[in-house]
Structures are given as C-alpha cells and as structure tokens.
C-alpha positions as CSV (number, residue, x, y, z in Angstrom):
1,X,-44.7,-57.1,15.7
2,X,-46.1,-60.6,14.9
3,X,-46.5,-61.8,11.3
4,X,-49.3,-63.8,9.8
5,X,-49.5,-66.2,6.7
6,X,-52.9,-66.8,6.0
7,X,-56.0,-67.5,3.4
8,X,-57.9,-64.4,3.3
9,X,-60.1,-62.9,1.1
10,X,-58.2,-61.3,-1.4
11,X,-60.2,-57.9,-1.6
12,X,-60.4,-57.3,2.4
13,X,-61.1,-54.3,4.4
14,X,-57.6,-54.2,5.1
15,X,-57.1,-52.7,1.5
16,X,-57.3,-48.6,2.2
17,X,-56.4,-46.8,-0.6
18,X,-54.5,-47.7,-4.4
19,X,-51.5,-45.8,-5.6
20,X,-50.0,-46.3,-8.8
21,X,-46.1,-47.3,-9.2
22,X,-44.1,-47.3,-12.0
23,X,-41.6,-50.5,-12.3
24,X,-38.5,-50.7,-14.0
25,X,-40.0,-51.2,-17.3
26,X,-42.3,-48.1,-16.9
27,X,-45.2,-50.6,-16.1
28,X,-48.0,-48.9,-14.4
29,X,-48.9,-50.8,-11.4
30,X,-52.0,-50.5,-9.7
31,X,-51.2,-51.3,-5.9
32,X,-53.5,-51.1,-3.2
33,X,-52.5,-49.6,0.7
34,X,-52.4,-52.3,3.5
35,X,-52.2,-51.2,7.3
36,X,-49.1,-52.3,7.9
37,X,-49.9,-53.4,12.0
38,X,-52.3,-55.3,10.5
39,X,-50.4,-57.2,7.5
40,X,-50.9,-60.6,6.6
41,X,-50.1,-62.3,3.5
42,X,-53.1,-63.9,1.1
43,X,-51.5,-67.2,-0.3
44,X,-52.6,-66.2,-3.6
45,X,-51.3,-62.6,-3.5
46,X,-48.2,-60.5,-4.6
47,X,-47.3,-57.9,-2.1
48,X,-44.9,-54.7,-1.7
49,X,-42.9,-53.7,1.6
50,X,-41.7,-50.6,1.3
51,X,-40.3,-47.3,3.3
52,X,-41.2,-44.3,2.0
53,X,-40.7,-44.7,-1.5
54,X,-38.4,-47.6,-1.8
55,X,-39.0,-50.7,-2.2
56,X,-37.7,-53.5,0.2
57,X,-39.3,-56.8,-0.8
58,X,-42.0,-58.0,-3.2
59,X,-43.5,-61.1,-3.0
60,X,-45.7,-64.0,-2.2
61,X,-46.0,-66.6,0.4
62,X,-44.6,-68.8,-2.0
63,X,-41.1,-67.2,-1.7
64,X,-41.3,-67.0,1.2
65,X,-42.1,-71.2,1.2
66,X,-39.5,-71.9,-0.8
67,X,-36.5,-69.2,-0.9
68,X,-35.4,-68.6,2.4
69,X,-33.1,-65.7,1.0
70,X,-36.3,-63.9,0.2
71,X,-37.6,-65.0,3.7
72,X,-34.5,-63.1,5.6
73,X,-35.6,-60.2,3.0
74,X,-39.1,-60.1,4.3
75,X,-37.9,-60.4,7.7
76,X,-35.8,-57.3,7.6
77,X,-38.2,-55.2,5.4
78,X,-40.7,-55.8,7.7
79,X,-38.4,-54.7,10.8
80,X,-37.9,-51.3,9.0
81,X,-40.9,-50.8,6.7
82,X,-43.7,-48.2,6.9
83,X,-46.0,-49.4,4.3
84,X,-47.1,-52.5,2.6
85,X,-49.4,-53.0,-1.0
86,X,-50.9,-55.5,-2.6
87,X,-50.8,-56.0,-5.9
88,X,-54.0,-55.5,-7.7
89,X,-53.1,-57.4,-11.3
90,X,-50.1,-59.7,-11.7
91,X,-51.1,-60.7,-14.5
92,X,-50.8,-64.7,-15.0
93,X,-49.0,-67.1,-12.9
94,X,-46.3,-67.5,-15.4
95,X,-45.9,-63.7,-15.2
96,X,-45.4,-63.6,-11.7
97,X,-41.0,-63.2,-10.9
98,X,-41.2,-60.6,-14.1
99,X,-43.9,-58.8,-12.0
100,X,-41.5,-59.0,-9.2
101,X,-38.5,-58.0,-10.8
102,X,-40.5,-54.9,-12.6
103,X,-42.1,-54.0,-9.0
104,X,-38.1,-54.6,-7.1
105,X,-37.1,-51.1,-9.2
106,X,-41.0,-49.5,-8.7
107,X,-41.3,-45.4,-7.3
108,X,-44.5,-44.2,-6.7
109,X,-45.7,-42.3,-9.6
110,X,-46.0,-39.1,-7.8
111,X,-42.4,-39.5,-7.0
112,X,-41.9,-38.4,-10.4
113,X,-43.4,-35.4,-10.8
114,X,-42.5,-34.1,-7.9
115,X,-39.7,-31.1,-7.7
C-alpha cells in the first residue's frame, strides 16, 4: 500500500462521513472518515489511524518531518489499520500536541453507549 504526503485541499471528496470521539479529557471531537486505500496526508491537517475503535497514531506531517519515533508509529498503524480521520477542529496551532494527546486516549462515542 503506497503512502502519500501531499498539499491537498483540506475539505476533499475523500472525507465520507464524521463521527464523533471522545478524548481523554472527555473532549468531543468531530472527526471526519477518510478511505483508507486512498489516504494521504494534508500538510496542514491532524489525522487519526485507527482499528476498530483504537487508536494507533494521530498526527500531522509535521511529526512525521521531524520525529521519526512517530514516523515508525505511522508506519506500523498504517500496516494494520482499518480506518483513518481527519480532524475537523484542532483548535490553534499552539493547541495542536494537547489535541494529540486528548485524541491518543479517543473511543468513538458510540463505543460508549454500547452494551
């Protein structure tokens, strides 16, 4: 499965559906579905890899620039991943690795009230 880096526009058809998580904080996150075959990571964006409902990375091209323990992440969520979002609202730049902390801990809100 190849991987692309890339400037895209940040509201593409590649976006299918939102689902809400719930981070660590019991932050409500708005996060929208990416076809997974057809992933590739916005330079401005914060993204999700997850299987089912666990999450195996979140990030942004930027880690992946400049952390390469967060690249050997990425590279092994995507190997066993099913699903990838896109965070809708980080909130401000300076907001960003509290967004990625909250979102590390994240379940699907459904995941919740279900049983």
């Amino acid at each position: 499965m190849a991987h692309r880096i890339e400037s895209a526009s940040p509201r593409s058809a590649a976006a299918s559906r939102g689902q809400c998580w719930r981070g660590r904080s019991g932050r409500s996150y708005c996060l929208d579905q990416l076809d997974l075959m057809q992933f590739s990571l916005n330079s401005d964006d914060l993204y999700v890899i997850a299987k089912g409902a666990h999450v195996l990375w979140v990030g942004s091209s930027e880690e992946l620039v400049v952390d390469p323990q967060s690249r050997a992440r990425f590279r092994l969520a995507l190997d066993c991943a099913d699903r990838a979002y896109r965070v809708c609202d980080c909130g401000s730049e300076s907001a960003r690795l509290s967004t990625i902390w909250d979102l590390e801990g994240a379940e699907p809100e459904n995941a919740r009230h279900a049983a």
